[in-house]
ZADO-1210 file (C-alpha; in nm, 4 decimals, padded with zeros to 6 digits):
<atoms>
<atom x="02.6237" y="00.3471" z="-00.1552" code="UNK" pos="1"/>
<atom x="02.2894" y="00.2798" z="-00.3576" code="UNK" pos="2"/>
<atom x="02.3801" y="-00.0141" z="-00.5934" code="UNK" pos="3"/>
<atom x="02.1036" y="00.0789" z="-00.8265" code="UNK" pos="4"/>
<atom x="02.2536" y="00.2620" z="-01.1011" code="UNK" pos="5"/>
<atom x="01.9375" y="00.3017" z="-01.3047" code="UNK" pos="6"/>
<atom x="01.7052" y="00.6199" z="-01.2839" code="UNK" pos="7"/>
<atom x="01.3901" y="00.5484" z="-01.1746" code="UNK" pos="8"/>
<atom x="01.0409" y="00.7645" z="-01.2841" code="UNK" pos="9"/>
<atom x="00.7382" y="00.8105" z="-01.1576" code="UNK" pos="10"/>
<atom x="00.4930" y="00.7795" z="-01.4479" code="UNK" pos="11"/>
<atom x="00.4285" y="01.1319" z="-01.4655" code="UNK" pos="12"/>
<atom x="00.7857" y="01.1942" z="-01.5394" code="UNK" pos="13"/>
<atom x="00.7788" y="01.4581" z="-01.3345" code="UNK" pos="14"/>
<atom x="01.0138" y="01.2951" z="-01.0536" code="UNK" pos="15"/>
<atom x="01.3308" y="01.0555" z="-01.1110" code="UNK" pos="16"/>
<atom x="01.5226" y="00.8463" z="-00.8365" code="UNK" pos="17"/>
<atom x="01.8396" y="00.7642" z="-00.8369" code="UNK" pos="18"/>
<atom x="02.1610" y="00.6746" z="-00.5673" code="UNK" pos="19"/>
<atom x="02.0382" y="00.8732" z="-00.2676" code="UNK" pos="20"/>
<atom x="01.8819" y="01.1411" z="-00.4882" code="UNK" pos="21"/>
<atom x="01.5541" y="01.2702" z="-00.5570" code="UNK" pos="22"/>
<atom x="01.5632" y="01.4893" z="-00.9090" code="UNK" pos="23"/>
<atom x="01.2571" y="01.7571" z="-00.9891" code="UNK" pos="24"/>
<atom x="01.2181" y="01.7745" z="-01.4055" code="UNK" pos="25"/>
<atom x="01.2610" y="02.1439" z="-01.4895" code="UNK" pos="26"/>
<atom x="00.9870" y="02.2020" z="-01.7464" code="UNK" pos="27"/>
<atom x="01.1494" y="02.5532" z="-01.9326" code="UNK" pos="28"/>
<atom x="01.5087" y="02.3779" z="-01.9079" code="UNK" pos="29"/>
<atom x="01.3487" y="01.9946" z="-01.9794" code="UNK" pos="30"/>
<atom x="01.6047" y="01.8614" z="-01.7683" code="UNK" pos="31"/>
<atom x="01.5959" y="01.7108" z="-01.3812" code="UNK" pos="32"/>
<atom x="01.7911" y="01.8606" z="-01.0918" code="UNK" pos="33"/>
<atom x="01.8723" y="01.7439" z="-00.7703" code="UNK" pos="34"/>
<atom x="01.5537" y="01.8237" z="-00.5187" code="UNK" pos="35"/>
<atom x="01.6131" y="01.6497" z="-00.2527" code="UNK" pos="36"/>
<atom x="01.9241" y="01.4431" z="-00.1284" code="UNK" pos="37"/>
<atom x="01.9721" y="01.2164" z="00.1854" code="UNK" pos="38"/>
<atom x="02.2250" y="00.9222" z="00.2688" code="UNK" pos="39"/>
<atom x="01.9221" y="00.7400" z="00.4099" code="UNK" pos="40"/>
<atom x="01.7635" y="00.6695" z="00.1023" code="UNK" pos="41"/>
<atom x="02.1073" y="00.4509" z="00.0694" code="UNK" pos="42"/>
<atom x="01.8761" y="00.1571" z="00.1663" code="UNK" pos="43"/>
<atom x="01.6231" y="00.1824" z="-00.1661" code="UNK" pos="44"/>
<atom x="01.8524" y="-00.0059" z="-00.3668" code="UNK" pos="45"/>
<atom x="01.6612" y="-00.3049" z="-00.4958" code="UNK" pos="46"/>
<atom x="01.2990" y="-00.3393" z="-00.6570" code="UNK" pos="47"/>
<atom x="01.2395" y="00.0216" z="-00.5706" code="UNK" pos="48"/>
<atom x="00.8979" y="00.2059" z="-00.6569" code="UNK" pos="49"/>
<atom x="00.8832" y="00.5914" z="-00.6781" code="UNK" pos="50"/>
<atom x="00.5053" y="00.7134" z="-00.7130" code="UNK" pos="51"/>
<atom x="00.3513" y="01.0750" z="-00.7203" code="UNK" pos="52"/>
<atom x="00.0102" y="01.2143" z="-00.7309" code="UNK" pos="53"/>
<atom x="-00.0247" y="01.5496" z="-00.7133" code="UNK" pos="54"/>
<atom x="00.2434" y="01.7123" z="-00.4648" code="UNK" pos="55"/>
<atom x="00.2710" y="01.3996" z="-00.2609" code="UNK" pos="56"/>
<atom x="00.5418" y="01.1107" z="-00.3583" code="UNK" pos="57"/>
<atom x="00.6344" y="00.7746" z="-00.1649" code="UNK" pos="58"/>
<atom x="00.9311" y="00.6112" z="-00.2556" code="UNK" pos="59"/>
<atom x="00.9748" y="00.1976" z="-00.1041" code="UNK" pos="60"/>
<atom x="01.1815" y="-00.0943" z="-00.1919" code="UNK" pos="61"/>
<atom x="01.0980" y="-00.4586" z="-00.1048" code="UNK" pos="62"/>
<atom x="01.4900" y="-00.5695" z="-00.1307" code="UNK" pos="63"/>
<atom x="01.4325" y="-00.9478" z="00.0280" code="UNK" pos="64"/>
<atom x="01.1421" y="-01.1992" z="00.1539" code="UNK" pos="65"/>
<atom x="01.1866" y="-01.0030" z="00.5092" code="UNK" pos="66"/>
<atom x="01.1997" y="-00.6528" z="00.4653" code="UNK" pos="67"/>
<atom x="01.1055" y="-00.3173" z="00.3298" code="UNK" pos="68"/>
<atom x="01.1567" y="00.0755" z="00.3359" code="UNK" pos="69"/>
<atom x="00.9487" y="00.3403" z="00.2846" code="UNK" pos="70"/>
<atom x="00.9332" y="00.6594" z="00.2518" code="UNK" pos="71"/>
<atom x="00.6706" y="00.9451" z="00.1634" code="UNK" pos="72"/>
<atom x="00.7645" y="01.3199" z="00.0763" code="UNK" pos="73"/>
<atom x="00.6158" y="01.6352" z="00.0234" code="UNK" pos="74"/>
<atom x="00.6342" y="01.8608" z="-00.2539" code="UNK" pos="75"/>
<atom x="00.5830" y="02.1996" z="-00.0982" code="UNK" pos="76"/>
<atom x="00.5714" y="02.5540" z="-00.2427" code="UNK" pos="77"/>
<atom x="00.9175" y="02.5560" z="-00.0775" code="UNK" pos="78"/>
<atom x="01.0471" y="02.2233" z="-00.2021" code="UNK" pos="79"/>
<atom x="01.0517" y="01.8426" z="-00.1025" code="UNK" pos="80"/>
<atom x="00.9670" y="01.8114" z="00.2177" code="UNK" pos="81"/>
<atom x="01.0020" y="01.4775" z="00.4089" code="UNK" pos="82"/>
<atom x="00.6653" y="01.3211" z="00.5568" code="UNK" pos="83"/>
<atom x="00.7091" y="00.9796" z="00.7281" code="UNK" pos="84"/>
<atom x="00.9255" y="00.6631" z="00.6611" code="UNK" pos="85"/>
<atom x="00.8739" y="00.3041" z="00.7408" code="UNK" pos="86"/>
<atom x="01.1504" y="00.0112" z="00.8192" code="UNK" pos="87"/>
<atom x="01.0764" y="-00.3361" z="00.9032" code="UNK" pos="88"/>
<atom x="01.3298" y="-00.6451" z="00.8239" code="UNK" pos="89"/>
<atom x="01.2052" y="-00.9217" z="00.9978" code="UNK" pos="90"/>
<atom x="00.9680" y="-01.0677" z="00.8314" code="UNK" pos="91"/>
<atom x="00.9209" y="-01.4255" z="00.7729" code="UNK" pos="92"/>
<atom x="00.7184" y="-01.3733" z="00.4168" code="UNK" pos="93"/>
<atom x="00.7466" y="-01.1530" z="00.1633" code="UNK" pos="94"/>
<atom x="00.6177" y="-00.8102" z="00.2413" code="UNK" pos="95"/>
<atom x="00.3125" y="-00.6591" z="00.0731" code="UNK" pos="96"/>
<atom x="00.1946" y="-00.3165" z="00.0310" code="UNK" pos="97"/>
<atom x="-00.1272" y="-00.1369" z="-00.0700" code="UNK" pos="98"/>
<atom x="-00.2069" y="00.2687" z="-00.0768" code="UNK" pos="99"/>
<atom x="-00.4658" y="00.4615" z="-00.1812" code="UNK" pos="100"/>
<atom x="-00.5420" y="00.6468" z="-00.5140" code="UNK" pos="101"/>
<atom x="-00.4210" y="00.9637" z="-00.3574" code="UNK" pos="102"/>
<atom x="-00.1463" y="00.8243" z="-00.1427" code="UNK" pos="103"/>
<atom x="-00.3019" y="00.9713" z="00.2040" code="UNK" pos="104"/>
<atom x="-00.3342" y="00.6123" z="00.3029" code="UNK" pos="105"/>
<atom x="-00.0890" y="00.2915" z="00.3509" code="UNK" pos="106"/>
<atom x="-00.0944" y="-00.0370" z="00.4667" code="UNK" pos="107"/>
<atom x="00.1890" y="-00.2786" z="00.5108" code="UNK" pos="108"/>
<atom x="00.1683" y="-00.6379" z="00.6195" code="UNK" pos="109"/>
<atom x="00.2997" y="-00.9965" z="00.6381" code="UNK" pos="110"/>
<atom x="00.4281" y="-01.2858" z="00.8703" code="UNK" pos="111"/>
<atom x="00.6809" y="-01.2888" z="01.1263" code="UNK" pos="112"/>
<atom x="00.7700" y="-01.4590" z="01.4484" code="UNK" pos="113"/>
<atom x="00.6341" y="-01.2863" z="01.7915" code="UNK" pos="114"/>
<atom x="00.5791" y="-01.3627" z="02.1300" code="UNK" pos="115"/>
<atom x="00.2017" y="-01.3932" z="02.1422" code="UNK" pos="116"/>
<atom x="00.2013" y="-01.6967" z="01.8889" code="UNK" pos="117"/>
<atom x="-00.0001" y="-01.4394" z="01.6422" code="UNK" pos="118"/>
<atom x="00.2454" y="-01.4250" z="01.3413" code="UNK" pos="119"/>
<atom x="00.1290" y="-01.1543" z="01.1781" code="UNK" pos="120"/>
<atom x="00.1954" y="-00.8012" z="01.1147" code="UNK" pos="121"/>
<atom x="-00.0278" y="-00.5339" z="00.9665" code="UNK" pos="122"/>
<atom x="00.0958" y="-00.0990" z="00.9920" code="UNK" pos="123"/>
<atom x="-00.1980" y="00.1064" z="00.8806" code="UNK" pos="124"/>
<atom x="-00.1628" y="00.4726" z="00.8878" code="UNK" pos="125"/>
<atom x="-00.3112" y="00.7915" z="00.7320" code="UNK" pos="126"/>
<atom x="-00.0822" y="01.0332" z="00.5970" code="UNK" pos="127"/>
<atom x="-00.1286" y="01.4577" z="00.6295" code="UNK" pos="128"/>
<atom x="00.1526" y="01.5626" z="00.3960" code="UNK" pos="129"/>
<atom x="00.1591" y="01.9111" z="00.4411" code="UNK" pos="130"/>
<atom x="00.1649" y="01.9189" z="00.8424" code="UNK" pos="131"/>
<atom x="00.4146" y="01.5926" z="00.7960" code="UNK" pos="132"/>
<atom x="00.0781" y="01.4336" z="01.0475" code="UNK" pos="133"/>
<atom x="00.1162" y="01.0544" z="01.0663" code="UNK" pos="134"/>
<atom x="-00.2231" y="00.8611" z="01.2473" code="UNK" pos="135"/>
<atom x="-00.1818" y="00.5036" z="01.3385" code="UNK" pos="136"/>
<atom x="-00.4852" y="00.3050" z="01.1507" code="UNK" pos="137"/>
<atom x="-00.6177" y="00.0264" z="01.3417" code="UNK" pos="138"/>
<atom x="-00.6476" y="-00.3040" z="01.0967" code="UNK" pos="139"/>
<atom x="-00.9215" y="-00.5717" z="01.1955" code="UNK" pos="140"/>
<atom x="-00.7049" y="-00.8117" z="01.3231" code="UNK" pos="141"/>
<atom x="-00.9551" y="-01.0348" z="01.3799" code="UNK" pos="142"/>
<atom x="-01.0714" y="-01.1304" z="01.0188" code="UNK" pos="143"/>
<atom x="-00.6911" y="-01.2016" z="00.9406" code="UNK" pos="144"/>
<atom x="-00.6748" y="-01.5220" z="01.0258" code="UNK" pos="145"/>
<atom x="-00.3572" y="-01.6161" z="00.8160" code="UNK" pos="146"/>
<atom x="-00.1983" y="-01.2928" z="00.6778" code="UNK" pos="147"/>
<atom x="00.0188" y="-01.5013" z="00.4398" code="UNK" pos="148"/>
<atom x="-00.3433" y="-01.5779" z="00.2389" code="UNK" pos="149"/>
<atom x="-00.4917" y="-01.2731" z="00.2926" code="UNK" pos="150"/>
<atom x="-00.5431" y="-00.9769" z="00.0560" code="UNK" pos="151"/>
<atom x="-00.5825" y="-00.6026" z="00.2154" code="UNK" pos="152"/>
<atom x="-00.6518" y="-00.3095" z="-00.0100" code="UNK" pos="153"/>
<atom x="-00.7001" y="00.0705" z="00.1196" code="UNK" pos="154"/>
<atom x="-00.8314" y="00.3729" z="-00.0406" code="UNK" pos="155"/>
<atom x="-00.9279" y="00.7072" z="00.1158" code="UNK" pos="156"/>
<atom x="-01.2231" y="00.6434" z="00.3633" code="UNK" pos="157"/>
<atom x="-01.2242" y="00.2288" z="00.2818" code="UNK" pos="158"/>
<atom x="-01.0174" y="-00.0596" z="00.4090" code="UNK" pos="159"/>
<atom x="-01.0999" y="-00.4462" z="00.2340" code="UNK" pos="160"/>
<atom x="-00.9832" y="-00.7467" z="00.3547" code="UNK" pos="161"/>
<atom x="-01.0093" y="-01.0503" z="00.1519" code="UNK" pos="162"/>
<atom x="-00.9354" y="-01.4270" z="00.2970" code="UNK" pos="163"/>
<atom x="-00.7786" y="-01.6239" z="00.0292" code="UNK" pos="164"/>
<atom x="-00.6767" y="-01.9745" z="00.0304" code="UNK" pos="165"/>
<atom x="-00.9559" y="-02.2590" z="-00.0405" code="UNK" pos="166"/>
<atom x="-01.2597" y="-02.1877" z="00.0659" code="UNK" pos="167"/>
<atom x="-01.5015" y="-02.4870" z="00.1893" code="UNK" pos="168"/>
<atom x="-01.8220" y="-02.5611" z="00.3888" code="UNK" pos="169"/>
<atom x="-01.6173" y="-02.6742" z="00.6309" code="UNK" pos="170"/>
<atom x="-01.3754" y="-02.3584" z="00.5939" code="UNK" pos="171"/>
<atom x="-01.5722" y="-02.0354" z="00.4390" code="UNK" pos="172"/>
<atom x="-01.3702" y="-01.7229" z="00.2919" code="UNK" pos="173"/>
<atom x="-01.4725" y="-01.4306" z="00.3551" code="UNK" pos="174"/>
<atom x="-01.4527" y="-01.0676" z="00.2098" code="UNK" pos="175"/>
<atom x="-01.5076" y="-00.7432" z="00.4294" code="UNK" pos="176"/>
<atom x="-01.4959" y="-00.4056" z="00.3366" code="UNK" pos="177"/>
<atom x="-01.4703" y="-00.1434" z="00.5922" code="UNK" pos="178"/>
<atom x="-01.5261" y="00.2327" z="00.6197" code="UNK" pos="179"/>
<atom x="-01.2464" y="00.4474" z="00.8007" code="UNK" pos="180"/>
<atom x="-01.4940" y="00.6311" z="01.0497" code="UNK" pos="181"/>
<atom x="-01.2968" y="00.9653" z="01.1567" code="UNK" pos="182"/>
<atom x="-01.0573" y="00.8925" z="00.8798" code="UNK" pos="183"/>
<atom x="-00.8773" y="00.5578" z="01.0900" code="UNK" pos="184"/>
<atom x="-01.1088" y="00.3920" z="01.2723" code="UNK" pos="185"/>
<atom x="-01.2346" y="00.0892" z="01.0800" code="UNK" pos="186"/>
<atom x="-01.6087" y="-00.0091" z="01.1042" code="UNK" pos="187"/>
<atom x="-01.7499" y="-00.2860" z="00.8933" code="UNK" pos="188"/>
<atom x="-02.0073" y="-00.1374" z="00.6113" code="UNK" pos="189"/>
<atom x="-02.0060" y="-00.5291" z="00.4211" code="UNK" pos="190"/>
<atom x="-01.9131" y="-00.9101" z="00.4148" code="UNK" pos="191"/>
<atom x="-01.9904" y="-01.0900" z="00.1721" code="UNK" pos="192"/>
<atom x="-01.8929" y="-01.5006" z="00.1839" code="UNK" pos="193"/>
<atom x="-01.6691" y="-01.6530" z="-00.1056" code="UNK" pos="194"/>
<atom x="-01.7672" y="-01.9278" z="-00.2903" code="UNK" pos="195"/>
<atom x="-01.5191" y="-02.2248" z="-00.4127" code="UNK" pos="196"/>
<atom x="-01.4901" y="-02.1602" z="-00.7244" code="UNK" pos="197"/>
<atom x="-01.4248" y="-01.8076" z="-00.6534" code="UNK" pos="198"/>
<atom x="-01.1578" y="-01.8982" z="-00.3818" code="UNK" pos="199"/>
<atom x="-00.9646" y="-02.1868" z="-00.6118" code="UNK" pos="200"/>
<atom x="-00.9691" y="-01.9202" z="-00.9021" code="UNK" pos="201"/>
<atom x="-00.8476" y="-01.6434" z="-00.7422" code="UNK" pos="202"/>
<atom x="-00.5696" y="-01.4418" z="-00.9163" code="UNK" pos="203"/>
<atom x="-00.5875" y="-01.0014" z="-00.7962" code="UNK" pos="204"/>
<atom x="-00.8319" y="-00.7892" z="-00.6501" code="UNK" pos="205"/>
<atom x="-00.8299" y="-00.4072" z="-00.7056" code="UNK" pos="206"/>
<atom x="-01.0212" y="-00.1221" z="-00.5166" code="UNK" pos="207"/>
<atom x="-01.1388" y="00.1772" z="-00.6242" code="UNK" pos="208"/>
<atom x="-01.2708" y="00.4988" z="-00.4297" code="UNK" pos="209"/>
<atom x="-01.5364" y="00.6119" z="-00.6805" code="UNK" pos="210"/>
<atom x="-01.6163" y="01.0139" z="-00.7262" code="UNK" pos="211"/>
<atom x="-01.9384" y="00.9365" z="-00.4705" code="UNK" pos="212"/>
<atom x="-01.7000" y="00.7711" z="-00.2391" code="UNK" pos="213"/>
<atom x="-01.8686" y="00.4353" z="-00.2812" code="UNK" pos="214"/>
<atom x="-01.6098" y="00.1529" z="-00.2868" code="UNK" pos="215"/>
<atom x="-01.5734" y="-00.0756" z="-00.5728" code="UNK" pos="216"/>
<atom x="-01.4186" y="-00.4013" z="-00.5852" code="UNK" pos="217"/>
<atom x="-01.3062" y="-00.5499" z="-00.9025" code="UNK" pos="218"/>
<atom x="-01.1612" y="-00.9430" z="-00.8647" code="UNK" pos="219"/>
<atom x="-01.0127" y="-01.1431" z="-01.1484" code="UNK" pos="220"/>
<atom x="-01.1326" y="-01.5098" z="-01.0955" code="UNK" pos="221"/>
<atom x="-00.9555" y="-01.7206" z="-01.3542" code="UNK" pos="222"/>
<atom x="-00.8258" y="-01.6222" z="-01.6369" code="UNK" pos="223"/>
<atom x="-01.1004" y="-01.3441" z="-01.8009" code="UNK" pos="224"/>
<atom x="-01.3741" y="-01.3428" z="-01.5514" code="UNK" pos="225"/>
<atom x="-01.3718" y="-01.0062" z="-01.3516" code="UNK" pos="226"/>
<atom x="-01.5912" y="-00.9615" z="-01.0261" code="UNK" pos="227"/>
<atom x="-01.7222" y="-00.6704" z="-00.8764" code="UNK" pos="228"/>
<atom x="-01.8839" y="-00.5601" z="-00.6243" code="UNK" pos="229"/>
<atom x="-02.0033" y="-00.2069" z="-00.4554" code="UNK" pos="230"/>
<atom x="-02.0259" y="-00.0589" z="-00.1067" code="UNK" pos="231"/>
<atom x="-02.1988" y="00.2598" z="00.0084" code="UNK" pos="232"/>
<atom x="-02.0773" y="00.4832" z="00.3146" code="UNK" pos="233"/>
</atoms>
């Protein structure tokens, strides 16, 4: 049983979590009622996120340093509907996760131990909610050199990859921002090289689809300096 006895809301209040139950607020009764129940959700049960936007909602939980769940849901004119879900618990670093403004797009990704001496992990995939469509999107594998200092962020035609750690003439960082060509395929619109300061300072990096579908980049270096930068389709 879900050891999480607090209810957990979205921030539109319009959703709550809690044990292996999704509740719908009622707006003429202002009270929530069970909308969607499952004994798999048993496993969100630690440092679990529930976040809507519009009619779509992902739930996930990032319980240890080696795994996480997720799970995305439709809210359809016949009720919640589920999409997609995503388990992985073998991971050798802590798990990150990034998804667009709309929530049509995720990315997952951290270390682990394989085979091909690689050590890395990155799941990518675009999200149609109301025909419950799940498309594989193909990361650029390449520019992760070390996924434990590396930064991806996704939004709904863009996918950024930032190289953190120190960067040095002897040992550039880069940043690339890529457009998702056919809505997965990623082709490189910019790079732009880091400079040291930049790289030692480093604390978050945000994107942002914009309403012209431009792509902008805001970075916090330090404690009050924030970074930007834009990229055209």
């Amino acid at each position: 049983m879900n050891s999480s006895a607090t209810a957990l809301f979205d921030r539109r209040f319009m959703y709550k979590f809690e044990g292996i139950s999704i509740y719908k607020l009622n707006a003429s009764t202002n009270s929530y009622v069970i909308y969607y129940e499952n004994a798999t959700l048993d496993v969100l049960n630690t440092n679990v996120q529930i976040v809507s936007v519009g009619n779509r909602i992902i739930l996930y939980s990032i319980p240890s340093a080696s795994s996480i769940f997720f799970y995305a849901f439709w809210d359809s004119p016949t009720g919640l509907k589920y999409v997609y879900d995503f388990r992985f618990s073998t991971y050798t670093s802590q798990p990150r996760i990034s998804y667009s403004s709309n929530l049509t797009k995720i990315v997952i990704y951290s270390s682990i131990t394989d085979t091909t001496g690689t050590n890395k992990k990155v799941d990518a995939f675009s999200l149609q909610y109301n025909t419950s469509t799940v498309t594989k999107i193909d990361p650029p594998m390449t520019k992760i050199s070390n996924i434990s200092e590396t930064f991806i962020g996704i939004e709904e035609r863009w996918m950024y990859v930032r190289q953190l750690g120190q960067s040095t003439a002897a040992n550039i960082k880069y940043e690339y921002a890529y457009s998702l060509q056919l809505d997965t395929i990623p082709s490189l619109a910019k790079s732009n090289p880091i400079d040291e300061t930049d790289s030692r300072n480093w604390v978050e990096t945000r994107v942002v689809q914009q309403t012209n579908n431009n792509l902008k980049v805001f970075t916090k270096v330090g404690q009050s300096e924030v970074k930007d930068i834009e990229v055209t389709l």
